[in-house]
MMTF fields as JSON, N, C-alpha, C and O atoms, coordinates in Angstrom:
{
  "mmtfVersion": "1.0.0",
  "mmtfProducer": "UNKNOWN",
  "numBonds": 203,
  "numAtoms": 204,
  "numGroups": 51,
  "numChains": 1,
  "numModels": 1,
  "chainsPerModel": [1],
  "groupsPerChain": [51],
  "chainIdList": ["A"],
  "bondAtomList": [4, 2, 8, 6, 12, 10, 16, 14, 20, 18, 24, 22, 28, 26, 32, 30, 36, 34, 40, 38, 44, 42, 48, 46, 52, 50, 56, 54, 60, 58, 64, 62, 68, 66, 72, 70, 76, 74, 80, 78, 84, 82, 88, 86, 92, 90, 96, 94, 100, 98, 104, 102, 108, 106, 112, 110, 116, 114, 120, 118, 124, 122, 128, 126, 132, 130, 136, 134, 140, 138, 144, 142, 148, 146, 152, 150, 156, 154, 160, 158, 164, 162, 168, 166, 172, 170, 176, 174, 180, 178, 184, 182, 188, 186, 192, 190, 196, 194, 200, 198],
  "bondOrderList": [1, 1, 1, 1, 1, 1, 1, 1, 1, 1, 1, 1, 1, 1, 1, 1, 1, 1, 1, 1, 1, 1, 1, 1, 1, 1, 1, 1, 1, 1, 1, 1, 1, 1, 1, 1, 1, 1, 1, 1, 1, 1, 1, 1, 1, 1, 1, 1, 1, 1],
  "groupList": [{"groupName": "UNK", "atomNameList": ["N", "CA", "C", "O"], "elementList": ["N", "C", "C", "O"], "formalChargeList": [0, 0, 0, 0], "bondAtomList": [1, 0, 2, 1, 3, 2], "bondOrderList": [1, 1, 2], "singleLetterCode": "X", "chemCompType": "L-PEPTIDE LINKING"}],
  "groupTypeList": [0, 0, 0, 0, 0, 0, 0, 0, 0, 0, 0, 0, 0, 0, 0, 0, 0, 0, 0, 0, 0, 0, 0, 0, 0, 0, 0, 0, 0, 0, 0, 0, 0, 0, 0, 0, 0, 0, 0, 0, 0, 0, 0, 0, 0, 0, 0, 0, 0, 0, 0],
  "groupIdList": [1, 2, 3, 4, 5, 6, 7, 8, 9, 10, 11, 12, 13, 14, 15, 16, 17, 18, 19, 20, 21, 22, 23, 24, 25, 26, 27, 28, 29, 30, 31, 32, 33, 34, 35, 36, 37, 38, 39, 40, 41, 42, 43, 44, 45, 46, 47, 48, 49, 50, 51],
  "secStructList": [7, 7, 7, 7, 7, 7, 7, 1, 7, 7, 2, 2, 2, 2, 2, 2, 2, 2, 2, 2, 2, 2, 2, 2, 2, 2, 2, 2, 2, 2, 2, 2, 2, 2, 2, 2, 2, 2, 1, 7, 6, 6, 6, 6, 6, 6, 6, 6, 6, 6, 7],
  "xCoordList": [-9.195, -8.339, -7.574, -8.067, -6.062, -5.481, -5.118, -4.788, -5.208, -5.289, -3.428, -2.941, -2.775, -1.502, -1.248, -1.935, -0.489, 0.043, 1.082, 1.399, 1.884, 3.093, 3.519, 3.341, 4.028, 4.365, 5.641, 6.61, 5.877, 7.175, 7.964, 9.022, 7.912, 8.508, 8.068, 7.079, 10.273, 9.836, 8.689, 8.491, 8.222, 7.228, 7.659, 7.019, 8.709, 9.474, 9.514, 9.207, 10.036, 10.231, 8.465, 8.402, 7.43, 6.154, 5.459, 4.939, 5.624, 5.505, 5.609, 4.914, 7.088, 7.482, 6.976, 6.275, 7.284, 6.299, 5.086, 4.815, 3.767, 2.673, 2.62, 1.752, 3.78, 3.484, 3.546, 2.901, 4.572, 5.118, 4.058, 3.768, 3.434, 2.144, 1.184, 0.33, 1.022, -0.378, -0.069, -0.916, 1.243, 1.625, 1.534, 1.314, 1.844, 1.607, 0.462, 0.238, -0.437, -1.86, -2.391, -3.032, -2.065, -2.905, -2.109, -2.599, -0.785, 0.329, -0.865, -0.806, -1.624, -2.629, -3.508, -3.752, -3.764, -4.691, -4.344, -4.87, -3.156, -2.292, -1.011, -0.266, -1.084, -0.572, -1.684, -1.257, -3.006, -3.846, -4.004, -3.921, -4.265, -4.513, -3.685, -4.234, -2.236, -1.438, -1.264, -0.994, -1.405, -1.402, -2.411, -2.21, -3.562, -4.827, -4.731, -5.357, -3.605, -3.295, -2.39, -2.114, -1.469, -0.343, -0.242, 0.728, -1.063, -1.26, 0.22, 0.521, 0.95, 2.231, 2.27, 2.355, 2.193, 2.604, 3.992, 4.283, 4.916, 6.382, 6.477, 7.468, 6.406, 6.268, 5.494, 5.966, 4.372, 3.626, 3.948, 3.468, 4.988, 5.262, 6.381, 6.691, 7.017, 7.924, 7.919, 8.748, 6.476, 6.372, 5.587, 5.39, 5.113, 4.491, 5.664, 5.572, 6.698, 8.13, 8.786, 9.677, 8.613, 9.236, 8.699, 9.243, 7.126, 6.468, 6.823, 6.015],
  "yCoordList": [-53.905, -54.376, -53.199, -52.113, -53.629, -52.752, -52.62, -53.649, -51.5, -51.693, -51.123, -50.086, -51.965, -51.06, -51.057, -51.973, -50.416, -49.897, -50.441, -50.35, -51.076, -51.093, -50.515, -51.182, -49.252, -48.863, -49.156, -49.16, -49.45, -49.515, -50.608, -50.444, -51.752, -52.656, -53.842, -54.151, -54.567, -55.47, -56.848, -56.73, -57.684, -58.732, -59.973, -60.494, -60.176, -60.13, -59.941, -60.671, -58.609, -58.144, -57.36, -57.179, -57.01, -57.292, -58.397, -58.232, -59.313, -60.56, -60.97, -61.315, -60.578, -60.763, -59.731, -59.924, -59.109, -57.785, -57.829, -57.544, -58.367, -58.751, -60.017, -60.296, -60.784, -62.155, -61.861, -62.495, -60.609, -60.56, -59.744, -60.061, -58.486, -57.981, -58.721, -58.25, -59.987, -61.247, -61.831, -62.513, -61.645, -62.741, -61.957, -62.383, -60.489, -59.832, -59.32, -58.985, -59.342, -58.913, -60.07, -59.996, -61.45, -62.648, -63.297, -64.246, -62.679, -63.246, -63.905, -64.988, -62.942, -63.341, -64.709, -65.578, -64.885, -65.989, -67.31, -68.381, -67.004, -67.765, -68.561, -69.48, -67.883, -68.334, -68.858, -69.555, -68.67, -69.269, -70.476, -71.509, -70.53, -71.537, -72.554, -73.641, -72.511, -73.425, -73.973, -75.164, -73.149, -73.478, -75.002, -76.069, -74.361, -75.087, -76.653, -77.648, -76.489, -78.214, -78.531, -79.722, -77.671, -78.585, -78.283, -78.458, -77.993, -78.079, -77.54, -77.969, -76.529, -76.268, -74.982, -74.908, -73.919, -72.508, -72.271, -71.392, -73.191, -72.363, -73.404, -72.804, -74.459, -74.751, -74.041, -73.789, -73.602, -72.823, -71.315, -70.524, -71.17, -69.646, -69.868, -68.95, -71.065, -71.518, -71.232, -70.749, -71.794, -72.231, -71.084, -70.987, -70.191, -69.249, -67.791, -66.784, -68.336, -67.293, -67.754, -67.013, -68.97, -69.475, -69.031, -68.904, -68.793, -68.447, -67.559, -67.426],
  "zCoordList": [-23.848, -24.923, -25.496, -25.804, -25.618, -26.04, -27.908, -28.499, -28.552, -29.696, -30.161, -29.713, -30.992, -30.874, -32.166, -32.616, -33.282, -34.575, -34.33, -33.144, -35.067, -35.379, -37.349, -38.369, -37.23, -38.549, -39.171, -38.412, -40.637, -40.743, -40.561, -41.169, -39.937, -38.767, -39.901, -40.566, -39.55, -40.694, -39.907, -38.698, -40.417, -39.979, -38.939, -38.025, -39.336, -37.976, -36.552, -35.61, -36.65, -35.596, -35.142, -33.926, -35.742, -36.086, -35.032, -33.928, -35.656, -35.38, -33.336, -32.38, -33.75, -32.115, -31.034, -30.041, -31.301, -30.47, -30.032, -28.865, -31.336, -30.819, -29.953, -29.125, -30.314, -29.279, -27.772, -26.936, -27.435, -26.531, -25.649, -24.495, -26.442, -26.143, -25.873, -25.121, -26.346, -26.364, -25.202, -24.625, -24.664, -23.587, -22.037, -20.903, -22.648, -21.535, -20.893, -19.73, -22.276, -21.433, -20.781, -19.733, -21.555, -20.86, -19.56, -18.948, -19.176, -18.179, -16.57, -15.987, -16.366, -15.216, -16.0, -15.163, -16.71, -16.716, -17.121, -16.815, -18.026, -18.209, -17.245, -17.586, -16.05, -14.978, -14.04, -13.121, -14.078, -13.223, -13.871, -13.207, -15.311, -16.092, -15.879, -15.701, -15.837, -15.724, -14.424, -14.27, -13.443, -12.107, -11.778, -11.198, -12.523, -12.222, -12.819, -12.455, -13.986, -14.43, -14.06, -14.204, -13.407, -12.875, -10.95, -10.212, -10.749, -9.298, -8.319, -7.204, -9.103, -8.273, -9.056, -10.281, -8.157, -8.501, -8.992, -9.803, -8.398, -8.931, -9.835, -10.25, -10.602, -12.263, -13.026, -14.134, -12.775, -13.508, -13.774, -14.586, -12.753, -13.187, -14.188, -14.946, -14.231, -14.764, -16.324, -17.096, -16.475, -17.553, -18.055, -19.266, -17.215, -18.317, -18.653, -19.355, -17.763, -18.142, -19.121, -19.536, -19.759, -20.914, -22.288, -23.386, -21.735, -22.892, -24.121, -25.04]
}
């Protein structure tokens, strides 16, 4: 687990950063995950690139 600071930074842009960090560490499981309910790899990558 990665631990990260953001200083300074309005909440916002805060905000978005960690989502984008949350999305990137979980991108592997979150693409198996979706795979596994929708039974088609290229929707599921679909949908976890929308994320």
């Amino acid at each position: 687990m990665t631990v990260i600071t953001v200083v300074g930074s309005l909440p916002e842009a805060r905000s978005g950063f960690l989502l984008h960090r949350l999305v990137a560490d979980h991108a592997q499981a979150l693409l198996a995950y979706a795979e596994r309910l929708l039974r088609d790899r290229y929707t599921a990558e679909d949908i976890v690139q929308e994320t």
